[in-house]
C-alpha positions as CSV (number, residue, x, y, z in Angstrom):
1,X,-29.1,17.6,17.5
2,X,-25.4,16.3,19.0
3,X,-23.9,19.0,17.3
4,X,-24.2,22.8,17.3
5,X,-24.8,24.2,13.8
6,X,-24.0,27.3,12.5
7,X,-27.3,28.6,10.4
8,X,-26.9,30.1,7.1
9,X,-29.3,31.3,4.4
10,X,-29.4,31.4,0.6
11,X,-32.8,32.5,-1.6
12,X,-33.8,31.5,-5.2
13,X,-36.4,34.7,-6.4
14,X,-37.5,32.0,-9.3
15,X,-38.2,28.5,-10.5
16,X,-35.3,28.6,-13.5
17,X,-32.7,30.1,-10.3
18,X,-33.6,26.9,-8.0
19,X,-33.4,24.8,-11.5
20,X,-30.3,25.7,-12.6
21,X,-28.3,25.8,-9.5
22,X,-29.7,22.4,-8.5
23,X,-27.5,21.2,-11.9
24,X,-24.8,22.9,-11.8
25,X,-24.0,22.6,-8.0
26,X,-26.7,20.8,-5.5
27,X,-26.9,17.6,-7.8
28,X,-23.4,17.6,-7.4
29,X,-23.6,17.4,-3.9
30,X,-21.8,21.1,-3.3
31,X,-23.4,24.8,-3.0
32,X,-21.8,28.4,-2.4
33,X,-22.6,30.8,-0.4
34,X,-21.8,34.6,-0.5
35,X,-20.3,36.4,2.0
36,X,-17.7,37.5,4.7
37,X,-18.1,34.3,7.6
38,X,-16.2,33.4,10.3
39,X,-16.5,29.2,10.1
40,X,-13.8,26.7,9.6
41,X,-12.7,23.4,7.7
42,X,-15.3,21.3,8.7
43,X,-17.6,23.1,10.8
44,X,-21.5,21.6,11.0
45,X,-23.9,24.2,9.3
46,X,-27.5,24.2,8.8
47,X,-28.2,25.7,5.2
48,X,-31.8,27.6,4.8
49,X,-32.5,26.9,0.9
50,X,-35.7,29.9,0.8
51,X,-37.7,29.3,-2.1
52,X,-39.9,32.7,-2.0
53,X,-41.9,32.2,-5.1
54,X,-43.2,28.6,-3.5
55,X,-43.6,30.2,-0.4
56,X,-41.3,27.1,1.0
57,X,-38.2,26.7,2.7
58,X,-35.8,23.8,2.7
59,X,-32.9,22.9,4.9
60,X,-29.9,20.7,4.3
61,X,-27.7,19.6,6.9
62,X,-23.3,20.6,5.5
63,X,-20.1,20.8,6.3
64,X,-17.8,23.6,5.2
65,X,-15.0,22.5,2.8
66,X,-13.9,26.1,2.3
67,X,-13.7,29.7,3.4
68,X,-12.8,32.4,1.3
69,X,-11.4,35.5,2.5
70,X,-12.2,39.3,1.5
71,X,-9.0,39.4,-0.2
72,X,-9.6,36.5,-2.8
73,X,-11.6,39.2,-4.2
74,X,-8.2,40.8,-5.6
75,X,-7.2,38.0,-7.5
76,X,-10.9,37.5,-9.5
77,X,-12.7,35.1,-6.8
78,X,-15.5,35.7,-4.7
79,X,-15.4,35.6,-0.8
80,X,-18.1,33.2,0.9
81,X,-18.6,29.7,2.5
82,X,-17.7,26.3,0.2
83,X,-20.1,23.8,1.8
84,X,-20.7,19.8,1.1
85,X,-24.0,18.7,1.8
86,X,-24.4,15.3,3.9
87,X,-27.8,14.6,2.3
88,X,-27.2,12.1,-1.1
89,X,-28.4,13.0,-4.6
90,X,-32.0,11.7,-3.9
91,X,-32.7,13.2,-0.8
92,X,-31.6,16.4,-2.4
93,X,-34.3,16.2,-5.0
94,X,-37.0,14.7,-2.8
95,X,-36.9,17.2,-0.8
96,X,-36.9,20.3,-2.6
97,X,-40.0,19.2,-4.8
98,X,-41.8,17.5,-1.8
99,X,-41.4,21.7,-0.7
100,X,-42.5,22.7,-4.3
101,X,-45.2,20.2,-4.5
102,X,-44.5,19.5,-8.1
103,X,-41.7,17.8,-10.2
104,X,-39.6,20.3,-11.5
105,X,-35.9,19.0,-11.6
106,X,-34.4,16.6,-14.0
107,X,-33.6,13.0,-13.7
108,X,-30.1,13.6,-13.6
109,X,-27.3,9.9,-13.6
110,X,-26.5,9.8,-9.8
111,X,-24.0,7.0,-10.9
112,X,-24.0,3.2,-11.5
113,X,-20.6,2.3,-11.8
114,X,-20.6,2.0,-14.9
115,X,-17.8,2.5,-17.5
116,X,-19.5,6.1,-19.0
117,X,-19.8,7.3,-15.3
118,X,-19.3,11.2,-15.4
119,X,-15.2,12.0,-14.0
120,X,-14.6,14.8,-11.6
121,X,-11.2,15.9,-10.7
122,X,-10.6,16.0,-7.4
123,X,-7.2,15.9,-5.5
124,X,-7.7,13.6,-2.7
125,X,-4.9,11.4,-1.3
126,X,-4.9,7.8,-2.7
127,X,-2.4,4.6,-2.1
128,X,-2.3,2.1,-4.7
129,X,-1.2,-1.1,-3.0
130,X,0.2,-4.2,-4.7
131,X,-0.6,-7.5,-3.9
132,X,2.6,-9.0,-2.3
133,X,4.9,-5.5,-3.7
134,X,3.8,-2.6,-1.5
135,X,2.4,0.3,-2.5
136,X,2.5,4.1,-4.0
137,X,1.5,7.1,-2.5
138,X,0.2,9.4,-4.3
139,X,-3.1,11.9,-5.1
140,X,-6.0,11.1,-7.4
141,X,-6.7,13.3,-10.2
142,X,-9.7,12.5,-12.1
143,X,-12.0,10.4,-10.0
144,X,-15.7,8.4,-11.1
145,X,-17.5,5.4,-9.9
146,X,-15.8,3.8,-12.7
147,X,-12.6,4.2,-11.8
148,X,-9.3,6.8,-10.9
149,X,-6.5,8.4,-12.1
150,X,-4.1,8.3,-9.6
151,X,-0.5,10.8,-9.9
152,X,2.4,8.8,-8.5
153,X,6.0,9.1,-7.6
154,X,7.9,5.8,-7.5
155,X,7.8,2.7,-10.1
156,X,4.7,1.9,-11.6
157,X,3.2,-1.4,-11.6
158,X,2.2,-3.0,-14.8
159,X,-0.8,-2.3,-17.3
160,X,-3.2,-5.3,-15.8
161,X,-2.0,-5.6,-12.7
162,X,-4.6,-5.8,-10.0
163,X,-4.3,-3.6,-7.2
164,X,-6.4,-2.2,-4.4
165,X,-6.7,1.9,-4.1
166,X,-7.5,3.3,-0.9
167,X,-9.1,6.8,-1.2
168,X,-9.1,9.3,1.4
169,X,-12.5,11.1,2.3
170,X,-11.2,15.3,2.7
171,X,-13.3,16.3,5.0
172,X,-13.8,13.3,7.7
173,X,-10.6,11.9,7.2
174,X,-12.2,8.3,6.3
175,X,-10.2,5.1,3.9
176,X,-12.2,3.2,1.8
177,X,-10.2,0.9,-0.2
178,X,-12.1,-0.4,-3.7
179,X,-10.1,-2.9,-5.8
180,X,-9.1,-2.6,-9.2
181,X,-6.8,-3.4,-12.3
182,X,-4.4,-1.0,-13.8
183,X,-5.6,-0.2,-17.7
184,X,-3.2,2.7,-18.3
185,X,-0.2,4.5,-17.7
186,X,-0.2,8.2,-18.2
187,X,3.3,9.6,-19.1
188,X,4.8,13.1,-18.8
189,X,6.9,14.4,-21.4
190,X,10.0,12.9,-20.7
191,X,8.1,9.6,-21.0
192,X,8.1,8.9,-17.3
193,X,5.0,7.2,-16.0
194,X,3.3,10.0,-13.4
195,X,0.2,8.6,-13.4
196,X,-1.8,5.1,-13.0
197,X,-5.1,5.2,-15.1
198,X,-7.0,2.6,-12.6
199,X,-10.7,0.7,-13.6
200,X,-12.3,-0.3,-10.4
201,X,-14.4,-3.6,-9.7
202,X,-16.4,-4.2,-6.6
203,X,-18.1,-7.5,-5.4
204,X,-22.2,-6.9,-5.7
205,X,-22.2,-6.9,-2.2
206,X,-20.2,-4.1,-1.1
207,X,-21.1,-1.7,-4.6
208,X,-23.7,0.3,-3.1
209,X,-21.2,1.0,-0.1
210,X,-18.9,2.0,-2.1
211,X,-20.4,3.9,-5.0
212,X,-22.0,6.2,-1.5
213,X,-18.5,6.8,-0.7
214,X,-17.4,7.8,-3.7
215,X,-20.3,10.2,-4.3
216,X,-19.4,11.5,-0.8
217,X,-16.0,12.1,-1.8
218,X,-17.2,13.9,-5.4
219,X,-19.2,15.9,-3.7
220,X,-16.4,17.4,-1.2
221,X,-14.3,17.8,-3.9
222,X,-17.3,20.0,-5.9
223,X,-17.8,22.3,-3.0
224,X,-14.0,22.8,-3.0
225,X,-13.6,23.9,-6.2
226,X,-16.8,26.0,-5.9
227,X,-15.2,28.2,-3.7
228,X,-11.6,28.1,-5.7
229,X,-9.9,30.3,-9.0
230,X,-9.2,28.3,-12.2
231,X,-7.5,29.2,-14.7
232,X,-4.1,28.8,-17.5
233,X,-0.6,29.2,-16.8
234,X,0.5,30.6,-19.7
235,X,-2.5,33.3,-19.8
236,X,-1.2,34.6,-15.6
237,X,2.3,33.1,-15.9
238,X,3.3,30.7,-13.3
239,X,6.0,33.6,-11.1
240,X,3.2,36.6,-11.7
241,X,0.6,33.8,-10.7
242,X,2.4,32.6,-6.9
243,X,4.0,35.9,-6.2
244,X,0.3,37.7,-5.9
245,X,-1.8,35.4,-4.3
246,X,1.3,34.2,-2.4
247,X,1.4,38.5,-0.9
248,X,-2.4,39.0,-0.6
249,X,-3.8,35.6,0.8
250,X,-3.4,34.7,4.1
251,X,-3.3,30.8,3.2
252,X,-3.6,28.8,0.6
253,X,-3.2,25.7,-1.9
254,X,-1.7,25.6,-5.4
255,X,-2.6,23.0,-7.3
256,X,-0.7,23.1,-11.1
257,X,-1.6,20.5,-13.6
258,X,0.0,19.3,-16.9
259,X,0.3,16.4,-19.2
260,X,0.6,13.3,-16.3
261,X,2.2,15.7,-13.8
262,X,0.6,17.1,-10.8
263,X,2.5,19.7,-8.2
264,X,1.4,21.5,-5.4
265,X,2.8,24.3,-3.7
266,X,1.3,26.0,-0.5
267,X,1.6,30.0,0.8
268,X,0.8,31.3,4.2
269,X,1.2,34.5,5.5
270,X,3.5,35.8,2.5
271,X,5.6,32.6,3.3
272,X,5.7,29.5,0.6
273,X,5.1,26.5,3.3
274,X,5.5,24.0,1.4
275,X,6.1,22.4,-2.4
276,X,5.6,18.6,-3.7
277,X,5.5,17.4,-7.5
278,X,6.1,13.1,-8.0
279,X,9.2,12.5,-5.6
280,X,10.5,16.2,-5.6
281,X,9.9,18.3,-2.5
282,X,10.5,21.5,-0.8
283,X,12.5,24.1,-3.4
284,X,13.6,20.9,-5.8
285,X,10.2,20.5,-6.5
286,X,9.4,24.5,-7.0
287,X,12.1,24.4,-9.4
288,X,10.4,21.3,-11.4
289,X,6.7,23.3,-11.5
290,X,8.6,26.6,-11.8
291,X,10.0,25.8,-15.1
292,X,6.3,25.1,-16.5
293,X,5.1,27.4,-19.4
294,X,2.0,25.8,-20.1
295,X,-0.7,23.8,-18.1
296,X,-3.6,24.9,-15.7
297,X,-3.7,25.4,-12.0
298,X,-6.6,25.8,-9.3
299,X,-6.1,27.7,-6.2
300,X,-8.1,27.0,-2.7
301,X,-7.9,29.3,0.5
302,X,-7.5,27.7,3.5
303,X,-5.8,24.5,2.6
304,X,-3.2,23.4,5.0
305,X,-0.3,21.5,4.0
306,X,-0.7,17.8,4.5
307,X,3.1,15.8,6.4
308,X,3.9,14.6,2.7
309,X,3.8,17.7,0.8
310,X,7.4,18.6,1.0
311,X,7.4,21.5,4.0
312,X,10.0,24.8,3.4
313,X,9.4,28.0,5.4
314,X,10.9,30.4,2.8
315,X,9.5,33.9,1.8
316,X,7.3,33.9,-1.7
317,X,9.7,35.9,-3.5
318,X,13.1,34.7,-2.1
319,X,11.7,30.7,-2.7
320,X,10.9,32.1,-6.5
321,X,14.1,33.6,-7.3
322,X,16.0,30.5,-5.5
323,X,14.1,28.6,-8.2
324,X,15.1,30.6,-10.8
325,X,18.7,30.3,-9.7
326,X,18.5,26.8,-10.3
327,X,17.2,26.8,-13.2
328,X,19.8,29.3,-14.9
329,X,22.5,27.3,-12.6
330,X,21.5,23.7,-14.9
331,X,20.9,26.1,-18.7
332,X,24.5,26.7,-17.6
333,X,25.7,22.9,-17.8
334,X,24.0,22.4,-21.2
335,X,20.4,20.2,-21.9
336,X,20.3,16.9,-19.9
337,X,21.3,14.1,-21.6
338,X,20.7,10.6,-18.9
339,X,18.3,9.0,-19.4
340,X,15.3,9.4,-16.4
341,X,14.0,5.8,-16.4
342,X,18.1,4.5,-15.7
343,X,19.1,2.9,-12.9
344,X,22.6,3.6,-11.5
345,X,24.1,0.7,-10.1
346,X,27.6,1.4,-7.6
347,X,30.8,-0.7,-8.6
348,X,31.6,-1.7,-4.7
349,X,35.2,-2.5,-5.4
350,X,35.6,1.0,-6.6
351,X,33.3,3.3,-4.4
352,X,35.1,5.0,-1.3
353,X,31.8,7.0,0.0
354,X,34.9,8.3,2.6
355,X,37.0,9.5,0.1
356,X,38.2,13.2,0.5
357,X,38.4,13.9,-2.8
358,X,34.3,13.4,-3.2
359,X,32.0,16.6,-3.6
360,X,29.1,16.6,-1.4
361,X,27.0,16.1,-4.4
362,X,28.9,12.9,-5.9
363,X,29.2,11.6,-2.4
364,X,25.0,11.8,-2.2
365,X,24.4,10.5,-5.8
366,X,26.8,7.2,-4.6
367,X,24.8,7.0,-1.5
368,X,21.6,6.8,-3.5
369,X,22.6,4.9,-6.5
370,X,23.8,2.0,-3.8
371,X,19.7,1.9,-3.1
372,X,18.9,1.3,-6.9
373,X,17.1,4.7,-7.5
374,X,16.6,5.6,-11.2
375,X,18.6,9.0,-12.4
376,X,14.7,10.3,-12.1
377,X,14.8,9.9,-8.4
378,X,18.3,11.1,-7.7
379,X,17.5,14.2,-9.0
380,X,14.2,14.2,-7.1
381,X,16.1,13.8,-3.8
382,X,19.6,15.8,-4.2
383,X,18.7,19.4,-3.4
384,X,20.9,21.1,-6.2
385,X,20.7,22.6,-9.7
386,X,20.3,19.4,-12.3
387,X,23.0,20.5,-14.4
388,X,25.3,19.9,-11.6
389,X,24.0,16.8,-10.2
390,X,24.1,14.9,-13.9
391,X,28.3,16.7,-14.1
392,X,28.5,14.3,-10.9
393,X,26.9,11.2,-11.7
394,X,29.0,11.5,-15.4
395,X,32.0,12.3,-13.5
396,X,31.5,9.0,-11.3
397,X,30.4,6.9,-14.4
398,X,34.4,8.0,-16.3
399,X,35.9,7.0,-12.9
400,X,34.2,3.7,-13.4
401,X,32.3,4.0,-9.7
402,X,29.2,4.0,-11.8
403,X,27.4,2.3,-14.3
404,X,24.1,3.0,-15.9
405,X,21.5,0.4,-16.8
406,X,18.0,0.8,-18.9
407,X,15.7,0.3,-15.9
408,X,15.9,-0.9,-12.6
């Protein structure tokens, strides 16, 4: 072997044990180990699958997606190893009743690319790029060999447009992009579009290539979540929720879910790191999640920040209560009343960016709106309470510096 694996053990006592892990989590390309271990993102490890009651052993060459620490334990998770196995769906299978000597697993759909094929949701980074119009960053969601949900920041393309999505692999840091046409928008509750519901098509040529990919990529994201806590936001509540894993882990990734919106935030060390939701980073985008009282959320140890995900170095608790300031700081101005999907557009003749008599806040929304961003954006990008960013932009609109149009 080129590379020096670490060698790990797990045992099945019984046939139905091997059976219904092999469904659950091996079919799926993912298995979890146990344990207190000292391995890293993406260290090789040779996995001992000992099947006592055959009197066989099997081993599977992995990768580790995930360690979790003694002190998950705290918070209702289990510590141990999160591991994606190299070996494909029917290699898997082949193997382990080729050690049996009988067939004993099911024929389970390893995935034709067809429209029913089975939808996983993973968070990987994706860019959708349009022919001839650039393209969106943004993080899948749901993900099949059919197609993806992909949550974006930025304006959407059309329902039919064809586009090209380039998914990244997790774990080896691979881009495969796979062509497609938009058939959906998903919207949050504001009626913003945060998400593009994309239905791939592939040339015969290049389908197996891609559909191996893709199962690589499913089964990374598997392991992950093998080794992660799931659960509601408004059973843990979203403040109680950060605040205690955000004390007791040593490093980890939030990952908070609802309607067409997707937001991360990351803790180290007692420290929030970092915070991203659509366009809004850093505390702005703590404030937009923050404010959630429904929804779901998945936490992962060991996940790093990636450059885009909005980096702040501010203690747990003090980045909490900053949010909450903001929050109360907006109540204060009354509900918002702009439209999100606007455009601001600047009246040149009457717009003195210079001028004195400017806050710093009107003086920022004019030095945006000049760009065309929608009243969405703007308060994405100005890092103060909503409430007193839409006082500014009304303010601007009265002295005629400002007008507002429907969409940009």
């Amino acid at each position: 072997m080129s590379q020096a694996f670490q060698v790990l053990r797990i045992e099945f006592a019984d046939q139905s044990a091997l059976v219904r892990e092999f469904e659950a989590n091996l079919a799926n390309g993912g298995l979890f180990i146990p344990g207190i271990f000292e391995l890293l993102y993406g260290d090789p490890v040779m996995v001992f699958v000992d099947l006592p009651f055959a009197t066989a052993s099997v081993e599977f060459e992995c990768r580790v997606v995930q360690t979790i620490p003694v002190e998950f334990e705290a918070n209702g998770g289990q510590a141990g190893v999160a591991l994606e196995l190299k070996e494909a769906l029917t290699v898997i299978r082949e193997r382990i009743e080729k050690a049996l000597g009988q067939k004993v697993l099911g024929e389970l759909d390893a995935g034709t690319g067809n429209r029913h094929a089975a939808r996983l949701v993973a968070q990987v980074p994706a860019r959708v790029r349009v022919p001839g119009g650039g393209e969106l960053e943004g993080r899948t969601r749901n993900l099949s060999l059919a197609g993806v949900l992909v949550a974006i920041d930025g304006e959407a393309p059309p329902v039919g447009q064809e586009v090209t999505v380039e998914i990244v692999h997790p774990t080896t840091g691979e881009e495969r992009g796979i062509p497609g046409v938009i058939a959906r928008h998903d919207l949050d509750a504001s009626g913003l579009v945060r998400g593009l519901g994309v239905q791939f098509y592939e040339e015969t040529s290049k389908a197996d290539a891609t559909i191996a990919y893709l199962n690589q990529v499913k089964a990374s994201e598997h392991a992950r979540r093998l080794g992660g806590i799931t659960g509601s936001i408004e059973t843990l509540g979203l403040h109680d929720l950060i605040l205690s894993f955000g004390r007791c882990i040593p490093c980890g990734r939030f990952t908070f879910m609802r309607s067409g919106e997707v937001g991360t935030v990351h803790v180290a060390g007692g420290m929030m790191v970092s915070a991203r939701m659509g366009a809004a980073a850093g505390v702005k985008a703590l404030i937009r999640i923050a404010s959630w009282s429904d929804g779901s959320f998945e936490f992962h140890a060991n996940l790093k920040p990636d450059e885009e995900d909005g980096q702040m170095v501010m203690p747990v608790e003090a980045a909490l209560l900053e949010a909450a300031r903001f929050i109360e700081e907006s109540t204060r101005h009354g509900g918002f009343s702009l439209p999100l999907a606007a455009g601001l557009r600047t009246e040149h003749r009457k717009v003195d960016l210079h001028d004195p008599n400017l806050s710093k806040v009107e003086a920022r929304v004019l030095d945006l709106a000049c760009v065309g961003m929608t009243v969405s954006r703007i308060l994405d990008s100005i890092q103060e309470p909503d409430g007193l960013i839409e006082s500014a932009i009304l303010e601007l609109i009265e002295q005629g510096a400002l007008r507002v149009e429907p969409s940009i």
